[in-house]
Backbone atoms as SQL, in Angstrom:
CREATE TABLE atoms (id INTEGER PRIMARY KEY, chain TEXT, resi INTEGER, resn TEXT, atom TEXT, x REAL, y REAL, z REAL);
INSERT INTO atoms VALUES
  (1, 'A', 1, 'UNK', 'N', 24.841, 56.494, -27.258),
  (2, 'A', 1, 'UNK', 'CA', 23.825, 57.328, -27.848),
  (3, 'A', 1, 'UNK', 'C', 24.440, 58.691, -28.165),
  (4, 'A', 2, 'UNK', 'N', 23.918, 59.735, -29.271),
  (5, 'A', 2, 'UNK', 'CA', 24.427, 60.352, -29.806),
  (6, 'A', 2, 'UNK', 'C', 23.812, 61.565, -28.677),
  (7, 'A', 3, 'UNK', 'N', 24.692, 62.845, -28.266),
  (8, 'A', 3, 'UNK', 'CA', 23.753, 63.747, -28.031),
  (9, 'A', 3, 'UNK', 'C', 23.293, 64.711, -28.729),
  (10, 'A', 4, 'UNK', 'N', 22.253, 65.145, -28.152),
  (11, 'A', 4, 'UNK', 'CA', 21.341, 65.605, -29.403),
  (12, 'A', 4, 'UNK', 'C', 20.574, 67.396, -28.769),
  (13, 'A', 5, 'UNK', 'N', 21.009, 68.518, -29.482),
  (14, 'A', 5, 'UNK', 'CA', 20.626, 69.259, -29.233),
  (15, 'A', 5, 'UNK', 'C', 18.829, 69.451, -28.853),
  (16, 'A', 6, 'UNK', 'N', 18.423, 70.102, -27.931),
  (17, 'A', 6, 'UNK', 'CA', 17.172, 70.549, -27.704),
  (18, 'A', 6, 'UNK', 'C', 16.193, 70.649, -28.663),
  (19, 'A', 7, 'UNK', 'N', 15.048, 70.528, -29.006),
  (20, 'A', 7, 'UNK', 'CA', 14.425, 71.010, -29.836),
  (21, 'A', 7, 'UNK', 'C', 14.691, 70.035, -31.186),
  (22, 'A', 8, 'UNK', 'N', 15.906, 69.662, -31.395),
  (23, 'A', 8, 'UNK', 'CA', 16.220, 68.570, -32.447),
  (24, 'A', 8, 'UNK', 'C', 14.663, 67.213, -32.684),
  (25, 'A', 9, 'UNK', 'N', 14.551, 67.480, -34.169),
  (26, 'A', 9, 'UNK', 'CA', 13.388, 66.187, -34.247),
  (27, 'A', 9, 'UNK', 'C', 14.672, 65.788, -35.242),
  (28, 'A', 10, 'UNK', 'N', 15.188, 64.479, -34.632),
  (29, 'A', 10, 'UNK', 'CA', 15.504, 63.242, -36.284),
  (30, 'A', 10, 'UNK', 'C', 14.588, 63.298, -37.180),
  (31, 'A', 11, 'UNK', 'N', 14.883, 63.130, -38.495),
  (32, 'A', 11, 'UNK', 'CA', 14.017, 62.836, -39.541),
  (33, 'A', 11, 'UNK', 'C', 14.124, 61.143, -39.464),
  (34, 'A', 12, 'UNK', 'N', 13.433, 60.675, -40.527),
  (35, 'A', 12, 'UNK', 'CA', 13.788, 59.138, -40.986),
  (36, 'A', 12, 'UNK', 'C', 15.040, 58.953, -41.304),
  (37, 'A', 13, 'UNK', 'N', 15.349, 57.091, -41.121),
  (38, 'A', 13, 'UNK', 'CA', 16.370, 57.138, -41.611),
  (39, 'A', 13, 'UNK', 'C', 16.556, 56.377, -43.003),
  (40, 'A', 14, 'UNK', 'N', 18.008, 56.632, -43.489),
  (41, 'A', 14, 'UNK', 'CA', 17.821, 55.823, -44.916),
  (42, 'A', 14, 'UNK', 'C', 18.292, 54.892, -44.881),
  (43, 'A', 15, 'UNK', 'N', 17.286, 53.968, -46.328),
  (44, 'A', 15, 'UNK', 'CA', 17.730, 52.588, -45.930),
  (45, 'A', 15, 'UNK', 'C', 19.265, 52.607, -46.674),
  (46, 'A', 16, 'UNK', 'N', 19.726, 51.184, -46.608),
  (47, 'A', 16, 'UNK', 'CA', 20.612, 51.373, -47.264),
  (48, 'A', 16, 'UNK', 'C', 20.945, 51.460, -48.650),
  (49, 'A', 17, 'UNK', 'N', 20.056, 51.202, -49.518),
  (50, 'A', 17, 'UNK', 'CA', 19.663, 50.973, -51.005),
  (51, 'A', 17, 'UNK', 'C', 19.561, 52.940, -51.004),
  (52, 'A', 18, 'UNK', 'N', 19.078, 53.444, -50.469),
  (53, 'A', 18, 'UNK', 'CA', 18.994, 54.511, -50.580),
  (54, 'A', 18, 'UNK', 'C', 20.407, 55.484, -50.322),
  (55, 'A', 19, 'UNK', 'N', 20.885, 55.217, -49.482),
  (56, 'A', 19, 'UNK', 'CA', 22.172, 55.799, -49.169),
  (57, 'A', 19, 'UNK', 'C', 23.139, 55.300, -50.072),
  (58, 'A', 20, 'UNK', 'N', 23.191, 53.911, -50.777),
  (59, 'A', 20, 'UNK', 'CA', 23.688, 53.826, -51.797),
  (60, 'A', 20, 'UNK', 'C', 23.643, 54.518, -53.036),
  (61, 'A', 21, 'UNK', 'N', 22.396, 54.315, -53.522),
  (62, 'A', 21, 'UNK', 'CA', 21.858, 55.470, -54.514),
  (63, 'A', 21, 'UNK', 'C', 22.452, 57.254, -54.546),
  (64, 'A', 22, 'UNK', 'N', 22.144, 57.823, -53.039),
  (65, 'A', 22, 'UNK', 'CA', 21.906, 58.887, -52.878),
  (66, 'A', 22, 'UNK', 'C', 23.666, 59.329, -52.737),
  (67, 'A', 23, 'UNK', 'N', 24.805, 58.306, -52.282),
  (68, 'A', 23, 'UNK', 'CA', 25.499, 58.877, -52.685),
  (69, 'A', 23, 'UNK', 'C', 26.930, 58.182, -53.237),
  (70, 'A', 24, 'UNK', 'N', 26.488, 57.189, -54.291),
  (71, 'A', 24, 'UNK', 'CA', 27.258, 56.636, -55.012),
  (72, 'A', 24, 'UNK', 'C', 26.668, 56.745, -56.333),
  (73, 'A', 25, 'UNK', 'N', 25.639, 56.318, -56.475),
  (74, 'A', 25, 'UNK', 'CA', 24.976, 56.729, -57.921),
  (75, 'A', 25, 'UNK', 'C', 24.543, 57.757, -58.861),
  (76, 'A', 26, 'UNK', 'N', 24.151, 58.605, -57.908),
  (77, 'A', 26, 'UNK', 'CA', 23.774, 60.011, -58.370),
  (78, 'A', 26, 'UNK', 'C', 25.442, 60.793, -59.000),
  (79, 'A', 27, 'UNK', 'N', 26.416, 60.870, -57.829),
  (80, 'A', 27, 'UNK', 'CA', 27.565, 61.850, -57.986),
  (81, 'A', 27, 'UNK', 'C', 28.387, 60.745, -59.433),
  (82, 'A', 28, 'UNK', 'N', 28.418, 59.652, -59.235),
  (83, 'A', 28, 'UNK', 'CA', 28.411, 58.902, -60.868),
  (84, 'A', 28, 'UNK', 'C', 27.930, 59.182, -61.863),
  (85, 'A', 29, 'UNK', 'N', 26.833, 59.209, -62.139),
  (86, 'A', 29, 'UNK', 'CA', 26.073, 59.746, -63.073),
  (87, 'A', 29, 'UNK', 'C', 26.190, 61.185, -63.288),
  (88, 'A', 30, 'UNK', 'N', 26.293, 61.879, -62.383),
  (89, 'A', 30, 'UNK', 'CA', 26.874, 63.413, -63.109),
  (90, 'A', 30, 'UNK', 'C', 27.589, 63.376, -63.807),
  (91, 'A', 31, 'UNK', 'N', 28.688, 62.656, -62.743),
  (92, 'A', 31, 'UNK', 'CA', 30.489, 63.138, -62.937),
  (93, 'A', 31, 'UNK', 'C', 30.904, 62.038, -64.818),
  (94, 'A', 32, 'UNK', 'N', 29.891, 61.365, -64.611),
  (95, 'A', 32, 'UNK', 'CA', 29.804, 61.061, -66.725),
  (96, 'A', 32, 'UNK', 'C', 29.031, 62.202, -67.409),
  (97, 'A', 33, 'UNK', 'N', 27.916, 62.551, -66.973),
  (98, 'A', 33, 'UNK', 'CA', 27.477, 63.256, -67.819),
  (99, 'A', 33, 'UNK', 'C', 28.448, 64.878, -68.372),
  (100, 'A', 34, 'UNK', 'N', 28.606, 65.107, -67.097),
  (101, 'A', 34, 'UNK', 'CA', 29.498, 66.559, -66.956),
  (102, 'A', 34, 'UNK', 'C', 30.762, 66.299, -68.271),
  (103, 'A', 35, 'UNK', 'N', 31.613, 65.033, -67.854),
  (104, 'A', 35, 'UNK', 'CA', 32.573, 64.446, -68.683),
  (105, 'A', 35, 'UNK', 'C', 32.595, 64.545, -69.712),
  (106, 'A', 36, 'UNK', 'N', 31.013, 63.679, -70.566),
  (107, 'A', 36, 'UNK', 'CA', 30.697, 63.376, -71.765),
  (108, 'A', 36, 'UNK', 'C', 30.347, 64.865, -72.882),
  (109, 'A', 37, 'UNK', 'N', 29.647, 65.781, -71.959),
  (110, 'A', 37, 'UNK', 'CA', 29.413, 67.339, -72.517),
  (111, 'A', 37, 'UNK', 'C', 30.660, 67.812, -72.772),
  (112, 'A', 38, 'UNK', 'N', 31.419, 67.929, -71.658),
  (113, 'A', 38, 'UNK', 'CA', 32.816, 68.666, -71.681),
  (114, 'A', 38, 'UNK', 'C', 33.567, 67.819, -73.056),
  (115, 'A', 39, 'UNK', 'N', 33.823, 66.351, -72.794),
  (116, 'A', 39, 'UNK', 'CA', 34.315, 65.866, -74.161),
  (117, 'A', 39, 'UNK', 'C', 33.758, 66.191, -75.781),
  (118, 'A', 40, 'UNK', 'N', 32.586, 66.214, -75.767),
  (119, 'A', 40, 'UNK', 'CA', 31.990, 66.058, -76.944),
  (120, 'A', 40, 'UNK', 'C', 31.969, 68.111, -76.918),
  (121, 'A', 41, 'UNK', 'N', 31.962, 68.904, -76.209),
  (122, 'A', 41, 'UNK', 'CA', 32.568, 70.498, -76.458),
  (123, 'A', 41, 'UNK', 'C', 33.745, 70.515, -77.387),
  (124, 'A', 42, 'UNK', 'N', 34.485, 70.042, -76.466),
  (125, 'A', 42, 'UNK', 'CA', 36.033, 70.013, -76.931),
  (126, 'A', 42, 'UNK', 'C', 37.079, 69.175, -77.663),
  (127, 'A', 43, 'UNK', 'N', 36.205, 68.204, -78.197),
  (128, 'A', 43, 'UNK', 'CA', 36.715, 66.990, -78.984),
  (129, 'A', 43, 'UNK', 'C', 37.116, 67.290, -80.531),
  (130, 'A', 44, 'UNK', 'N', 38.225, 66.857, -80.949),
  (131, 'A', 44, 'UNK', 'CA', 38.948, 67.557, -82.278),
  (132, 'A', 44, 'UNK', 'C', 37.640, 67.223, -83.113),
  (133, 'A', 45, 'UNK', 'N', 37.278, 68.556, -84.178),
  (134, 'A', 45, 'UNK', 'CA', 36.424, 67.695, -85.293),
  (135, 'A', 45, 'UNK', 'C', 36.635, 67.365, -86.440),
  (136, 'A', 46, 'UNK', 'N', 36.166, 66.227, -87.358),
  (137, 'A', 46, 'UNK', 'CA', 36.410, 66.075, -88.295),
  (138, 'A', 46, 'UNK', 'C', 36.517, 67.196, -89.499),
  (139, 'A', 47, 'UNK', 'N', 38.234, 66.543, -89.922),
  (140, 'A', 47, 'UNK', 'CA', 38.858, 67.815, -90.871),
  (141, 'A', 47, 'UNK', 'C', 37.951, 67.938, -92.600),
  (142, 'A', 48, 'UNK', 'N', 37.302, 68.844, -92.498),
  (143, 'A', 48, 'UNK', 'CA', 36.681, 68.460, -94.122),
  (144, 'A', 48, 'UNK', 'C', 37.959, 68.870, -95.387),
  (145, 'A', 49, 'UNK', 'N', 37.880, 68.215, -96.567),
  (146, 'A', 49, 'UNK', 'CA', 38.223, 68.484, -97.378),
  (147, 'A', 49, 'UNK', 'C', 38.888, 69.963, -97.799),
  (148, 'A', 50, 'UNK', 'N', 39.916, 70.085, -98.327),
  (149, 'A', 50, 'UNK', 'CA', 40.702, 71.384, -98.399),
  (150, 'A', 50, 'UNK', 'C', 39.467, 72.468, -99.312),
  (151, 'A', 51, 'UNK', 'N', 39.216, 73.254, -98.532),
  (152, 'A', 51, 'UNK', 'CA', 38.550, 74.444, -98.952),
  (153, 'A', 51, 'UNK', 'C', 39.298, 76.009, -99.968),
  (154, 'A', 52, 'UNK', 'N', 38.372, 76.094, -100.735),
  (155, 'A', 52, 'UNK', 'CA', 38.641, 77.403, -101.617),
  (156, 'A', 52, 'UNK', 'C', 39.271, 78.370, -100.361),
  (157, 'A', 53, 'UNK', 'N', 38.554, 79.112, -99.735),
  (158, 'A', 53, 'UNK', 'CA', 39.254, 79.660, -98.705),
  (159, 'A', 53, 'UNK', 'C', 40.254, 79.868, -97.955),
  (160, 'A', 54, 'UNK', 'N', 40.980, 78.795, -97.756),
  (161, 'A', 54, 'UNK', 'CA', 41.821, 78.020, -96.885),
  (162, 'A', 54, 'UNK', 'C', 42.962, 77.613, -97.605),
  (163, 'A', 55, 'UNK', 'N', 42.874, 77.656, -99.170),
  (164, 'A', 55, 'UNK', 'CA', 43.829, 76.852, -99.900),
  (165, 'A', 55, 'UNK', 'C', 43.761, 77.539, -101.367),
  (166, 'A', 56, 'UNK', 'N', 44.635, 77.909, -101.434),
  (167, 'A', 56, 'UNK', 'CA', 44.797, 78.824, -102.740),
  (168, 'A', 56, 'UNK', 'C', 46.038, 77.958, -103.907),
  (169, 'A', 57, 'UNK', 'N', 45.483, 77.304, -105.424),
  (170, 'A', 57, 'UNK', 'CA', 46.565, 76.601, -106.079),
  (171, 'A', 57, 'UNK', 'C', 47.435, 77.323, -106.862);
């Protein structure tokens, strides 16, 4: 048995579907989303056509 400070109430515990979720699924799903923003920030963009500006004949 674990010891357990004074005054300590345990909460519930989690099931395991939950502890799965809570910490395999969630930090997944960030760690794409975070990814996918950061990629699509910084991703080369399509070069348009040579511009007046940019290109003198």
């Amino acid at each position: 048995m674990i010891n357990q400070e004074d005054g300590y109430v345990p909460g519930p515990a989690l099931s395991a579907l939950e502890t799965i979720i809570t910490f395999v699924v969630i930090p997944t799903a960030l760690f794409l989303v975070i990814s996918l923003i950061t990629y699509a920030a910084t991703a080369q963009r399509k070069k348009s056509s040579k511009s007046v500006i940019t290109h003198i004949e």
